[in-house]
N, CA and C of each residue as an Amber inpcrd file, in Angstrom:
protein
   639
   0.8300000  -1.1920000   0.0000000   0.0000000   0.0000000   0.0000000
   0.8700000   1.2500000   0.0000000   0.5470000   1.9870000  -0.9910000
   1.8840000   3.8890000  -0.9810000   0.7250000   4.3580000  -0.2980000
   1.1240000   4.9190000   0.7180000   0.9920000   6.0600000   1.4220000
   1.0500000   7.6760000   1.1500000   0.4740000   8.9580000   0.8860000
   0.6200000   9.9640000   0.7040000   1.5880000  10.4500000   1.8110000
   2.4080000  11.5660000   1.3240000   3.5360000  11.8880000   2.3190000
   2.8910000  12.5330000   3.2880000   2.1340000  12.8390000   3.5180000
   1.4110000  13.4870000   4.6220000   0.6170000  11.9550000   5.2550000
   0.6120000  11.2470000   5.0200000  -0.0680000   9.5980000   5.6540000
   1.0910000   9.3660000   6.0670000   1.8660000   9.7180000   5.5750000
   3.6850000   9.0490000   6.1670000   3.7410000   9.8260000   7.5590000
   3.5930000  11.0360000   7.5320000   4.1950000  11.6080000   8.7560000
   3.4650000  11.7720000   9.4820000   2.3140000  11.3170000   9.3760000
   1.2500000  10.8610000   9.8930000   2.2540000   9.7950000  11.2490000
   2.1160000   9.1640000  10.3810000   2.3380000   7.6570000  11.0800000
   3.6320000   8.0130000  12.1440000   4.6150000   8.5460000  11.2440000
   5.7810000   9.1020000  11.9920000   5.3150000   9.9970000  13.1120000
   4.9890000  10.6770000  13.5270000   4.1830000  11.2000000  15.0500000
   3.6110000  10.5450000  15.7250000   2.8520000   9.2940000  15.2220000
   2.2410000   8.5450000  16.1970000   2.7620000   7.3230000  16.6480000
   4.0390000   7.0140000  15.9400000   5.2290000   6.1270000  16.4610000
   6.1220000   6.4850000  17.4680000   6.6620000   8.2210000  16.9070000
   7.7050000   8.8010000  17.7880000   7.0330000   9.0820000  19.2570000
   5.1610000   9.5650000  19.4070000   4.6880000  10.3960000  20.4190000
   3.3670000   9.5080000  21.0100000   2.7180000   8.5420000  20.2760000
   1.8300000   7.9870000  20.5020000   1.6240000   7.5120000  21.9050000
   0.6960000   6.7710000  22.4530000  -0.9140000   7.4730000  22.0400000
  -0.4740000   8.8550000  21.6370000  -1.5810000   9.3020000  20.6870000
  -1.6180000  10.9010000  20.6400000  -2.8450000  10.8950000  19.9480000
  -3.8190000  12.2210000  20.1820000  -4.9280000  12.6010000  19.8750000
  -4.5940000  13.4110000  18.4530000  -5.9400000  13.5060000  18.1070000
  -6.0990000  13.9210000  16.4340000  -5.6950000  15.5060000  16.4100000
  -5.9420000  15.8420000  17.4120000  -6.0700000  17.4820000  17.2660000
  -4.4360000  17.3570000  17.5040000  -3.9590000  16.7600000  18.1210000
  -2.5350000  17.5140000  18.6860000  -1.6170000  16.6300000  17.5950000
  -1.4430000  15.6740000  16.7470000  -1.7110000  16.1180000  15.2300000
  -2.0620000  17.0120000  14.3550000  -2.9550000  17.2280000  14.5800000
  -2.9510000  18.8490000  13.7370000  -2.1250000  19.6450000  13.8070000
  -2.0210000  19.8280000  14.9200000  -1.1310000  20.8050000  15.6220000
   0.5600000  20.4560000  15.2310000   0.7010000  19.3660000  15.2610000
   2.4150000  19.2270000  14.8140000   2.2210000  19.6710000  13.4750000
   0.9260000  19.3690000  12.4670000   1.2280000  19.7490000  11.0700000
   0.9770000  20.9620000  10.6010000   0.0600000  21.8110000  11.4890000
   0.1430000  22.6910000  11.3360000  -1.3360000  22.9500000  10.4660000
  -2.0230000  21.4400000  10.5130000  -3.3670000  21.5710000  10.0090000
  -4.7090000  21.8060000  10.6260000  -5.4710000  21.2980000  10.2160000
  -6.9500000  21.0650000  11.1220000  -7.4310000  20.2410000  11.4280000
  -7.9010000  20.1320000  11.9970000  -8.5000000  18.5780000  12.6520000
  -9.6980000  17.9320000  11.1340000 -10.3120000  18.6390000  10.9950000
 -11.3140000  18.4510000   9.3800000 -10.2030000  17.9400000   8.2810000
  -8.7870000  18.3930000   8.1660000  -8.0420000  18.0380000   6.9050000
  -7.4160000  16.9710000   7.1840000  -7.0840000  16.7700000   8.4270000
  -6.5790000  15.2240000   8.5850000  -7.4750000  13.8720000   8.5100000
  -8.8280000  14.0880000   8.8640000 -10.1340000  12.8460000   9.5980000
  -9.6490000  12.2200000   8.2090000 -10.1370000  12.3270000   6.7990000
  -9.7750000  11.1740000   5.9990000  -8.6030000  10.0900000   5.8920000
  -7.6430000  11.1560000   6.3270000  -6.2950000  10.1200000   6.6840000
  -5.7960000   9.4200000   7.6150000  -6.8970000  10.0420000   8.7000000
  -6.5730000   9.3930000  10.1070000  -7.5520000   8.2570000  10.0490000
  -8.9620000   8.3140000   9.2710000  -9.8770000   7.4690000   8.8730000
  -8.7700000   5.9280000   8.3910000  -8.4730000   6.5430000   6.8580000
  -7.8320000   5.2860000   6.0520000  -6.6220000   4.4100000   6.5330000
  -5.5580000   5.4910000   7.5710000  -4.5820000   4.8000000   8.3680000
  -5.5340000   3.7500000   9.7900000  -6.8630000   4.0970000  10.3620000
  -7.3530000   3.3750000  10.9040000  -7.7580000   1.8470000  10.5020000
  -8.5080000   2.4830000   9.2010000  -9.2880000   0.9580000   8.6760000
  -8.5740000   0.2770000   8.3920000  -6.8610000   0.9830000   7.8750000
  -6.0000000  -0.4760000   7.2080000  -5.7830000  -1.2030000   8.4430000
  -5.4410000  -0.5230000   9.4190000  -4.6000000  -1.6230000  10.8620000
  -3.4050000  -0.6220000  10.8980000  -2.8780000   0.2930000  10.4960000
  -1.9070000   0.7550000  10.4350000  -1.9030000   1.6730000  12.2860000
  -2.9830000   2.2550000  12.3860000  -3.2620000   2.8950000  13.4490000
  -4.1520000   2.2170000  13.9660000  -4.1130000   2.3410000  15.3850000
  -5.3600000   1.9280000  16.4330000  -6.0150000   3.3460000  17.1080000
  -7.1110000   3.4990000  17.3630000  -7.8380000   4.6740000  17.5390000
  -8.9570000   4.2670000  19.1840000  -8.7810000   5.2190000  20.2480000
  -9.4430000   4.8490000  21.2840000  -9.7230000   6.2750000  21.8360000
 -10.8520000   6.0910000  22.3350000 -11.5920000   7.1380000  22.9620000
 -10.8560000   7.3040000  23.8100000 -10.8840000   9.1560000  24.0160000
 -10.3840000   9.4530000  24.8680000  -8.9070000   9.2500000  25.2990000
  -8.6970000   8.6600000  24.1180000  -7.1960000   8.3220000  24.2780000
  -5.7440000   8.2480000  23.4760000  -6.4670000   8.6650000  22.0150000
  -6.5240000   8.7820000  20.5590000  -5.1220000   7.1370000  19.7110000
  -4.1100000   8.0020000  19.1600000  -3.8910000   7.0130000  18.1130000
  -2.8790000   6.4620000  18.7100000  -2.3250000   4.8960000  18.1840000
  -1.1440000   4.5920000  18.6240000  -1.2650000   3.6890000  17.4970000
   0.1880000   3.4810000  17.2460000   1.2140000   2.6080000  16.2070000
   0.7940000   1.0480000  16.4240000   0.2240000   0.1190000  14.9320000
   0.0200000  -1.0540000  15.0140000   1.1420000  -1.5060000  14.6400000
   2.0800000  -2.5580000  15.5890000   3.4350000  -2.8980000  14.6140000
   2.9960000  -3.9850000  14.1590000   1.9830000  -5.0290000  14.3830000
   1.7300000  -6.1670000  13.4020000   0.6720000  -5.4330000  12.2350000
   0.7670000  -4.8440000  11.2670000  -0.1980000  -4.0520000  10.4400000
  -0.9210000  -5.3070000   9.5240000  -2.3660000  -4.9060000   9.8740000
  -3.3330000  -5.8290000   9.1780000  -4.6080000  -4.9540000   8.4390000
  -5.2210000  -5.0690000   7.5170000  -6.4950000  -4.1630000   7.1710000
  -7.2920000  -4.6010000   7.7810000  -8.0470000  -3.7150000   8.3800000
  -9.3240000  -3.9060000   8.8460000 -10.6390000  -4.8540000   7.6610000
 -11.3630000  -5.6460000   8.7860000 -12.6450000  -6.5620000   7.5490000
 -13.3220000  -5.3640000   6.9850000 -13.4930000  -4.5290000   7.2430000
 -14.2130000  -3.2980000   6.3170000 -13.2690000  -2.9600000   5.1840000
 -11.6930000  -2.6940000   5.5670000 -10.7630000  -2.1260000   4.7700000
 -10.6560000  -3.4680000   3.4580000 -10.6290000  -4.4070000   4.4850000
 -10.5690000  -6.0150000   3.4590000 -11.7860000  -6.0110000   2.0000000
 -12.3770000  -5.3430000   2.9280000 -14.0120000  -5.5760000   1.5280000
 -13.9960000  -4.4880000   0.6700000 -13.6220000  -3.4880000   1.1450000
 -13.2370000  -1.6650000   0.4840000 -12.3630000  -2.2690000  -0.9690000
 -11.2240000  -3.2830000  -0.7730000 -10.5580000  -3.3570000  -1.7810000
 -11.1680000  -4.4730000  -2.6600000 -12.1190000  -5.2640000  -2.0490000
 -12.3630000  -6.5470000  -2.8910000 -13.9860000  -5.7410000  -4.0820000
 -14.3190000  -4.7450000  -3.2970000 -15.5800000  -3.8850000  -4.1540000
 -14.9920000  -3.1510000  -5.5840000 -15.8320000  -3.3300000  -6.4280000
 -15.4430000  -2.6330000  -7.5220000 -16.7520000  -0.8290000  -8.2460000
 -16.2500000   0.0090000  -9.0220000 -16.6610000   1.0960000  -8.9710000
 -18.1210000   0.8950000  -9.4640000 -18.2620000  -0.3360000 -10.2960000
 -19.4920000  -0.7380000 -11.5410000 -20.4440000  -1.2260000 -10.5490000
 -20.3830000  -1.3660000  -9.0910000 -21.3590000  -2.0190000  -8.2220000
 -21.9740000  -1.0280000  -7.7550000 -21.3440000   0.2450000  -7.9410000
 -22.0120000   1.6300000  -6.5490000 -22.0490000   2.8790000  -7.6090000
 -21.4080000   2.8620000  -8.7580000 -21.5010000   4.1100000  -9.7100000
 -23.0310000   5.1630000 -10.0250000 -23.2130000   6.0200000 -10.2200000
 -24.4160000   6.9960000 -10.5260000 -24.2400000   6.6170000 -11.5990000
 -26.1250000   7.4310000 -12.1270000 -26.1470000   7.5290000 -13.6560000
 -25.2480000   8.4870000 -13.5530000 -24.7830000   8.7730000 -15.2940000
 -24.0770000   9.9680000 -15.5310000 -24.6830000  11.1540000 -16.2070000
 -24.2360000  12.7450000 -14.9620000 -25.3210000  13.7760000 -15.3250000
 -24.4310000  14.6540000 -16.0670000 -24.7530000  14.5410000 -17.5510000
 -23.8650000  15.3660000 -18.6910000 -24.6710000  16.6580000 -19.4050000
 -24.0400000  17.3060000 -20.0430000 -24.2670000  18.1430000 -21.1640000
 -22.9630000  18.1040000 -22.1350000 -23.7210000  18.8030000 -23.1020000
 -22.7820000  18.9880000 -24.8770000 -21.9640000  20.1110000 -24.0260000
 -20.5060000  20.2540000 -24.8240000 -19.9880000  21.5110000 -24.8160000
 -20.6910000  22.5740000 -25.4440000 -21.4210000  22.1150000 -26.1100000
 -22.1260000  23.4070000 -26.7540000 -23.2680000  24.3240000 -26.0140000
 -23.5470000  23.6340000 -25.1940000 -24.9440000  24.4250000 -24.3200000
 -24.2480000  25.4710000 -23.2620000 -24.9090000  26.9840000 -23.6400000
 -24.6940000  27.6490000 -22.0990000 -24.7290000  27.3370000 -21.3600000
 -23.8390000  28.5250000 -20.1950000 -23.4460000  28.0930000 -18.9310000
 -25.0880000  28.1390000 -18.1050000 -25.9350000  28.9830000 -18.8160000
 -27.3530000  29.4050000 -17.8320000 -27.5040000  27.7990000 -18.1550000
 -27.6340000  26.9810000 -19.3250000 -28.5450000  25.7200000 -19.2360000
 -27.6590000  24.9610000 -18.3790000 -26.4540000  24.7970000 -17.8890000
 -25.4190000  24.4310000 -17.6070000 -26.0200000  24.0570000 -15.8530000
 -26.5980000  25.6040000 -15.5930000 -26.7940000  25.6920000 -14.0280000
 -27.8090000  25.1500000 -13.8350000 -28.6650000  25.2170000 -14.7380000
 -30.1610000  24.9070000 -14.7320000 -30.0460000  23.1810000 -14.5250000
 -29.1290000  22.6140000 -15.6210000 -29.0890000  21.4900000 -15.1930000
 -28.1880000  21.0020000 -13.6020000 -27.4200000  21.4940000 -13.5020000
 -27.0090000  21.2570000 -12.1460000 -28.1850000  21.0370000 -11.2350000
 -28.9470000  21.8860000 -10.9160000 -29.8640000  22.1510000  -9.8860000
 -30.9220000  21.4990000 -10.0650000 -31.4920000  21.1120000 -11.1970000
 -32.9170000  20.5130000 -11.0780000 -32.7360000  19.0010000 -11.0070000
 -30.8880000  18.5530000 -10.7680000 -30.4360000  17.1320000 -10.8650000
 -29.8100000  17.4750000 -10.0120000 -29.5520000  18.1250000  -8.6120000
 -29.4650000  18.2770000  -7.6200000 -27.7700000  17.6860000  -7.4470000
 -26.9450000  18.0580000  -8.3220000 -25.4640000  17.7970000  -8.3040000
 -24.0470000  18.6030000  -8.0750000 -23.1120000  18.4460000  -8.1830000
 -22.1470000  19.5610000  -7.4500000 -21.1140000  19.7630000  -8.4880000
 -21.5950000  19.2280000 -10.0890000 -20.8640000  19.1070000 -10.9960000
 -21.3950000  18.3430000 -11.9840000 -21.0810000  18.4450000 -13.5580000
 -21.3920000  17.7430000 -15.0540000 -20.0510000  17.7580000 -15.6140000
 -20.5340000  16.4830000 -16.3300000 -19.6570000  15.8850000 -17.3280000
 -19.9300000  16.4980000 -18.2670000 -18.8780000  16.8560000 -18.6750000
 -18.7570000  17.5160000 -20.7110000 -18.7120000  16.5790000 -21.3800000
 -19.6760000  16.1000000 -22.5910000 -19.2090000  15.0730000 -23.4440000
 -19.0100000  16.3640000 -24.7040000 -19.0180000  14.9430000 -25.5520000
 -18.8500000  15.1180000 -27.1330000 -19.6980000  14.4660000 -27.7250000
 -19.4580000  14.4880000 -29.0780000 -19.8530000  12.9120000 -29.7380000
 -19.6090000  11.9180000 -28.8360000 -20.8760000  10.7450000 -29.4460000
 -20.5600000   9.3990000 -28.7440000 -20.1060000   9.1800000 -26.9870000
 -20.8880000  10.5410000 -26.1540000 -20.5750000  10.3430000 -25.4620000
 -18.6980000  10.3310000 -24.4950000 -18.4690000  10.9500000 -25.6710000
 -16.6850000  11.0440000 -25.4650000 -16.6350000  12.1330000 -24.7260000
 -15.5290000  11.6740000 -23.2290000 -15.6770000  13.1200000 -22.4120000
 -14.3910000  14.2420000 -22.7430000 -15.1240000  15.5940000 -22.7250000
 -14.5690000  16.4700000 -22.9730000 -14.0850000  17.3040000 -22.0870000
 -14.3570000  17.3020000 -20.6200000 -14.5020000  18.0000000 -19.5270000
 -15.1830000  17.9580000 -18.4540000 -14.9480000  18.6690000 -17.4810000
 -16.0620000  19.2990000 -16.0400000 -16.1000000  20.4810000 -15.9750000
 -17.4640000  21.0910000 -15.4460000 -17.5350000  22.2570000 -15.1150000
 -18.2720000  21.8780000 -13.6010000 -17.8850000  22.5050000 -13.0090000
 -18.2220000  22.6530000 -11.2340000 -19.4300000  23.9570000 -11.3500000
 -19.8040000  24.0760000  -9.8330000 -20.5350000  25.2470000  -9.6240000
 -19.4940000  26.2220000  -9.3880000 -18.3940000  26.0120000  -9.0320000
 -17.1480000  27.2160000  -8.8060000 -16.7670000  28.4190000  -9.9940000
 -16.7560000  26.8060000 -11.0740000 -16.7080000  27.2340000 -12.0600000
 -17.4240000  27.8760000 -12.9040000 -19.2900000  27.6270000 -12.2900000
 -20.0840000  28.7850000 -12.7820000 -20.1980000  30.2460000 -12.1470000
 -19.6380000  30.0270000 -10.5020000 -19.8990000  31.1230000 -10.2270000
 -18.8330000  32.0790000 -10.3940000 -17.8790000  31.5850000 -10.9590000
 -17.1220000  32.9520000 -11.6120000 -17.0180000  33.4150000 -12.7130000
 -17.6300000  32.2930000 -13.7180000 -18.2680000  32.9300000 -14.9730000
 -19.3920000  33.8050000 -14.4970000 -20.0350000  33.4860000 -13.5120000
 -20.7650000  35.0060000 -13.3600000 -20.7150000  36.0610000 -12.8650000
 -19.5690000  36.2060000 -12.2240000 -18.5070000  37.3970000 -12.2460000
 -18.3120000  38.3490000 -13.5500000 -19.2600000  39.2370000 -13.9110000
 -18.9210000  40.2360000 -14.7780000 -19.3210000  39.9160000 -16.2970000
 -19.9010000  38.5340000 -15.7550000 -21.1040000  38.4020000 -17.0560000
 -22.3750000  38.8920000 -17.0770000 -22.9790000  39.4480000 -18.3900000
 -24.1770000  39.4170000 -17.7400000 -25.2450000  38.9560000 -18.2120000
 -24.7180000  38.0310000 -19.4890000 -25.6110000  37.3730000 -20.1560000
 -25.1470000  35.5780000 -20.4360000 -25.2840000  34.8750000 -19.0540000
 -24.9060000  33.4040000 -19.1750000 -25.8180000  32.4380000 -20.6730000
 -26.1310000  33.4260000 -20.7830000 -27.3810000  32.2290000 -22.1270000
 -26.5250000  31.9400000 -23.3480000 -25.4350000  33.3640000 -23.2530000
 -24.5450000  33.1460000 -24.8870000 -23.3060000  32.9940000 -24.7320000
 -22.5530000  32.0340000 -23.3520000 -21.4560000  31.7400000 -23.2120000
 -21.6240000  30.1880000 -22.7680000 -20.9920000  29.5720000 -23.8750000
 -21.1400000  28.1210000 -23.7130000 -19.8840000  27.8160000 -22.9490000
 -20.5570000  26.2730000 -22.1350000 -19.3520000  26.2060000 -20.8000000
 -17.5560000  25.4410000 -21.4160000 -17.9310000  25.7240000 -22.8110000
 -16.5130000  24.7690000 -23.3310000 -15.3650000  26.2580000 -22.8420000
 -15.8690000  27.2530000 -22.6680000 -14.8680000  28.6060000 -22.5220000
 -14.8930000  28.4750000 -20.7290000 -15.1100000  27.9740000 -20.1950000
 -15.0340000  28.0380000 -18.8160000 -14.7610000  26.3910000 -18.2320000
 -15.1680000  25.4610000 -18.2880000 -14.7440000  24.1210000 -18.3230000
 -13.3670000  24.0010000 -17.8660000 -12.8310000  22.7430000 -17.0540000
 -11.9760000  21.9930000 -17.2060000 -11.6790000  21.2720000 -18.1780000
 -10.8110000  21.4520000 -18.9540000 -10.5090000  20.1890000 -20.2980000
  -9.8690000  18.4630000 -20.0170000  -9.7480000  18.0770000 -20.6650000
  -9.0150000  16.8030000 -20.8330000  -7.6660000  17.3960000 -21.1080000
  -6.3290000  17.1960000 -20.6820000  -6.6300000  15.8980000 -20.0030000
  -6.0570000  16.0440000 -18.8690000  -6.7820000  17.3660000 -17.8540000
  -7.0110000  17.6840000 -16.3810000  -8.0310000  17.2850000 -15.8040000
  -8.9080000  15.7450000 -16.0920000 -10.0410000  15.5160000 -15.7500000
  -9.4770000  14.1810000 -14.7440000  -9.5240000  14.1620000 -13.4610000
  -9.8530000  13.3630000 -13.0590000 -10.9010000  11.9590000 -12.9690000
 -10.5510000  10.7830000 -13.5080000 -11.1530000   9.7490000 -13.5770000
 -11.3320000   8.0760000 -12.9100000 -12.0930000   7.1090000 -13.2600000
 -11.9920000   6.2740000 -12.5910000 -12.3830000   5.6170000 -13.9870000
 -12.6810000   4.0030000 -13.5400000 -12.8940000   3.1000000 -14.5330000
 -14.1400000   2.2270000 -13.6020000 -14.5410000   1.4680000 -14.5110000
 -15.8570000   0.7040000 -13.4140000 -14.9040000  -0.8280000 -12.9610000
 -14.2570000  -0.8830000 -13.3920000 -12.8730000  -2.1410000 -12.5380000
 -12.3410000  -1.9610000 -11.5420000 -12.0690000  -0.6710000 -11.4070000
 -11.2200000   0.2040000 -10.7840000 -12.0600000  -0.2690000  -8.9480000
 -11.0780000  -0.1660000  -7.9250000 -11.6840000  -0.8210000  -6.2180000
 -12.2100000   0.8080000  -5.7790000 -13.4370000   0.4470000  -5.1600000
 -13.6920000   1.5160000  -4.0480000 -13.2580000   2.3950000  -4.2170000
 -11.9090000   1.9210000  -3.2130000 -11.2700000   2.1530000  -2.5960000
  -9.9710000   3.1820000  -2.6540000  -9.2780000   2.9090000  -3.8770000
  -8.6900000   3.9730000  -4.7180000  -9.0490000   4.8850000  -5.3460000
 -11.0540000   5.0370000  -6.1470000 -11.5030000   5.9970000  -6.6190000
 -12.4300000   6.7630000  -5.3710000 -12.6790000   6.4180000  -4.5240000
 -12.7330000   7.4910000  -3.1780000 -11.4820000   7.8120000  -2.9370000
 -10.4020000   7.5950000  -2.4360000  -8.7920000   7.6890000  -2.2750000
  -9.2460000   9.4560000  -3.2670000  -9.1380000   8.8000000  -4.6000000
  -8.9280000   9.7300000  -5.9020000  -9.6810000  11.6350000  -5.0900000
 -11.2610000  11.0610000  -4.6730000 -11.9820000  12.1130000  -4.4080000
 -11.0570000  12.6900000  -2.8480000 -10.6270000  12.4500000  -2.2380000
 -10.2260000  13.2530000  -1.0230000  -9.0460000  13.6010000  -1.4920000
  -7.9960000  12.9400000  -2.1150000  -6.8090000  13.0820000  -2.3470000
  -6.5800000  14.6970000  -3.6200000  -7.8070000  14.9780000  -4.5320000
  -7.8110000  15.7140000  -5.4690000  -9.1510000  16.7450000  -5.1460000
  -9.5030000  16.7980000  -3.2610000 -10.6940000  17.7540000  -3.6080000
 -12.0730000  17.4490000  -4.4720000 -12.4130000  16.8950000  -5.3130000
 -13.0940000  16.9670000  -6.6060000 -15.1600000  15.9070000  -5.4700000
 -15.6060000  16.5530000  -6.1280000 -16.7420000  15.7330000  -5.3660000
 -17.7330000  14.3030000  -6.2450000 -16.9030000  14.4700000  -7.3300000
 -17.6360000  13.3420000  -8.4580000 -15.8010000  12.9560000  -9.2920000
 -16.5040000  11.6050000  -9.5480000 -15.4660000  11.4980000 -10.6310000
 -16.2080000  10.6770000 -11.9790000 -15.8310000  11.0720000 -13.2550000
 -16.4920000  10.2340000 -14.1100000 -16.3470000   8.8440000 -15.0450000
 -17.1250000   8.3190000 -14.3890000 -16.6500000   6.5680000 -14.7270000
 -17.0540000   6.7210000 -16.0400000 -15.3130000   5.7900000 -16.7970000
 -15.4480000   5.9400000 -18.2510000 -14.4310000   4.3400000 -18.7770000
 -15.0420000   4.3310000 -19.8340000 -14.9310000   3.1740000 -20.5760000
 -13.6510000   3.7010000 -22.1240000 -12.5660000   3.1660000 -21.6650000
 -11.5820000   4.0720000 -22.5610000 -11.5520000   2.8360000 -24.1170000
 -11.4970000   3.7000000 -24.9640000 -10.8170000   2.9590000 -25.9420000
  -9.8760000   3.8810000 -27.2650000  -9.7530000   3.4850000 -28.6000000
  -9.1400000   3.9360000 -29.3840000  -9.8860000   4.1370000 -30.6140000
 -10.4620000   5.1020000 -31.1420000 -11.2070000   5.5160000 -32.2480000
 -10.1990000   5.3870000 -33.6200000 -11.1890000   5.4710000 -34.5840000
 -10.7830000   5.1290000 -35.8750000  -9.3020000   6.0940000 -36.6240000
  -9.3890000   6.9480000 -35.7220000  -8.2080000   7.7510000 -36.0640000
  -6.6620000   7.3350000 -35.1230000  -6.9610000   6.9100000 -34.3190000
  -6.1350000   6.4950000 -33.3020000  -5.6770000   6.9250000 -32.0480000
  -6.6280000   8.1790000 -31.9550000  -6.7870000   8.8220000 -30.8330000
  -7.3000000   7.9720000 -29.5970000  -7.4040000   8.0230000 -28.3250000
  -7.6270000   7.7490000 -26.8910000  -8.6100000   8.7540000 -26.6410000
  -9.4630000   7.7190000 -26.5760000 -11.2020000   8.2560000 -26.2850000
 -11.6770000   7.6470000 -24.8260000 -12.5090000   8.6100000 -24.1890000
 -13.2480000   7.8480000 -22.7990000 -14.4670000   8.3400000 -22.6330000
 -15.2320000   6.4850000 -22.8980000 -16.8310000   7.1370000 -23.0040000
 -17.6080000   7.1940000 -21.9140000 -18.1600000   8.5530000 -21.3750000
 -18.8490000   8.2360000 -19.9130000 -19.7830000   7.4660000 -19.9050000
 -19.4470000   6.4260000 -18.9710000 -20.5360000   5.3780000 -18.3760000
 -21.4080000   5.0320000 -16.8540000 -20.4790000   6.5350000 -16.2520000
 -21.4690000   6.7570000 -14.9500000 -20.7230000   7.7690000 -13.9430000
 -20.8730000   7.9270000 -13.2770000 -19.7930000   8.7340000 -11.7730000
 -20.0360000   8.2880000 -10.6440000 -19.0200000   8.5900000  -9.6010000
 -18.9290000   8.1210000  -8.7260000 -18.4060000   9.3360000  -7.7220000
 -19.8380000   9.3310000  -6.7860000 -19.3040000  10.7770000  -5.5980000
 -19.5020000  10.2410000  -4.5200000 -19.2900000  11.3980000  -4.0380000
 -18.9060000  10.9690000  -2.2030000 -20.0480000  10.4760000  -1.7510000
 -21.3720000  10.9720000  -2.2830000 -22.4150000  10.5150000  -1.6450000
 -22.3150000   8.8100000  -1.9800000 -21.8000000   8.2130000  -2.9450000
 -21.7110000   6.8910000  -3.2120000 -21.0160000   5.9570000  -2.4480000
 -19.9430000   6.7380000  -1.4000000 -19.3490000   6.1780000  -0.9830000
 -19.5430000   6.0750000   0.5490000 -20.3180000   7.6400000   0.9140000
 -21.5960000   7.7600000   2.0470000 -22.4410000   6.5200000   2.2710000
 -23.0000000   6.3120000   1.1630000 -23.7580000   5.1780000   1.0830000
 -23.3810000   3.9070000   1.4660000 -22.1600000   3.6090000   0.5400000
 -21.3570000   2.0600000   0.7740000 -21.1090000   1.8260000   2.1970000
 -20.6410000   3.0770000   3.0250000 -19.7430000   2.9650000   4.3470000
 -21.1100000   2.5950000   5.0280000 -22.3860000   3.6600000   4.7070000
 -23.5190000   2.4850000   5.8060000 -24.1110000   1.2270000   5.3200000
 -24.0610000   0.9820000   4.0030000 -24.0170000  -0.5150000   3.6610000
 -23.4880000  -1.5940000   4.5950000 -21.8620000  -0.8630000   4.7570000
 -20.9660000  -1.8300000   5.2080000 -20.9570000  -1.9770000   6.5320000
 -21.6970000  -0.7000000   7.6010000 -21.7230000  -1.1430000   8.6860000
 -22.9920000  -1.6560000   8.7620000 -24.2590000  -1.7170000   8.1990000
 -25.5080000  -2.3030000   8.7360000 -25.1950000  -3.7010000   8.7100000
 -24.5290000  -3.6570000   7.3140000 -23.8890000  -5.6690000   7.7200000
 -23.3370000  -6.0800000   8.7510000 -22.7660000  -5.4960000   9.4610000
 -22.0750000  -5.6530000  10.7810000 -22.9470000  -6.0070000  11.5390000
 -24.0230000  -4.6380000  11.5610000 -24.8530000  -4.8670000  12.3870000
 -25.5090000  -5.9420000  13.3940000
């Protein structure tokens, strides 16, 4: 398993100082208690860390994944993926928002033809196109968009576990599950076949504990 260098020194504080609590972690990094929980989360579930009330983290030296962490990697993206909520590059940013909101999402996929993705546009990204616009109906979102090939992605093969990884590790609140291949010209094409957001993975984590249950 690679570790992010900040999961590294993670670990390194709670070897050199352990037990030690989350906040006073923060505090050596100089972060927040909110920017660490995912990493203090994923170093938990593997076995890497042990976590106790009131008493916080200490160093596992026999390191094992947790049966949750065990199933996180054996799940694949094609079991838990969304439909996928797209528009053309060609449609304004107003239809752009319109669709955001009445599909109640935090982001769209740009296709093309055939479904070939071209991009993301966020709400960030609309709300600073509306910064000093004042007519969103005649600015299509291909001038404001993220392009390819700054698009963060996943595949429906692809575990859990690494395309949540993907969403905390890159900020991003969706990623778009795509089916890659090679078109008649010989270009590298990826056709959206669904996404995968945090709420999907919201979901899985109480899946996985009601089974416990």
């Amino acid at each position: 398993m690679e570790w992010t260098d900040r999961q590294q020194r993670i670990v390194e504080i709670v070897k050199d100082t352990g037990p030690i609590t989350g906040e006073k972690i923060a505090a050596k990094l100089d972060l927040s208690r909110a920017t660490l929980r995912p990493d203090l989360t994923l170093l938990t579930m593997f076995g890497v860390l042990e976590a106790k009330p009131r008493v916080g983290y200490s160093y596992r030296e026999n390191t094992r994944p947790s049966p949750i962490m065990e199933r996180l990697l054996q799940l694949r993206v094609s079991s838990y993926k969304s439909m996928p909520v797209t528009v053309l590059e060609s449609v304004s940013i107003y239809e752009a928002t319109v669709t955001m909101f009445t599909q109640n999402v935090g982001s769209l996929t740009v296709v093309g033809e055939d479904r070939v993705l071209v991009g993301m546009i966020s709400r960030k990204d609309i709300m600073k196109a509306s910064l000093g616009n004042s007519d969103l109906q005649q600015v299509p979102v291909g001038v404001v968009m993220t392009r390819m090939p700054n698009i963060y992605m996943t595949t429906p093969d692809e575990p859990v576990y690494s395309a949540a990884k993907k969403l905390v590790q890159h900020a991003v609140d969706s990623l778009p599950v795509v089916e890659g291949y090679v078109d008649e010209n010989g270009n590298e094409c990826y056709e959206v076949v669904g996404r995968f957001t945090k709420t999907n993975v919201t979901k899985l984590f109480v899946e996985l504990a009601d089974a416990r249950l």
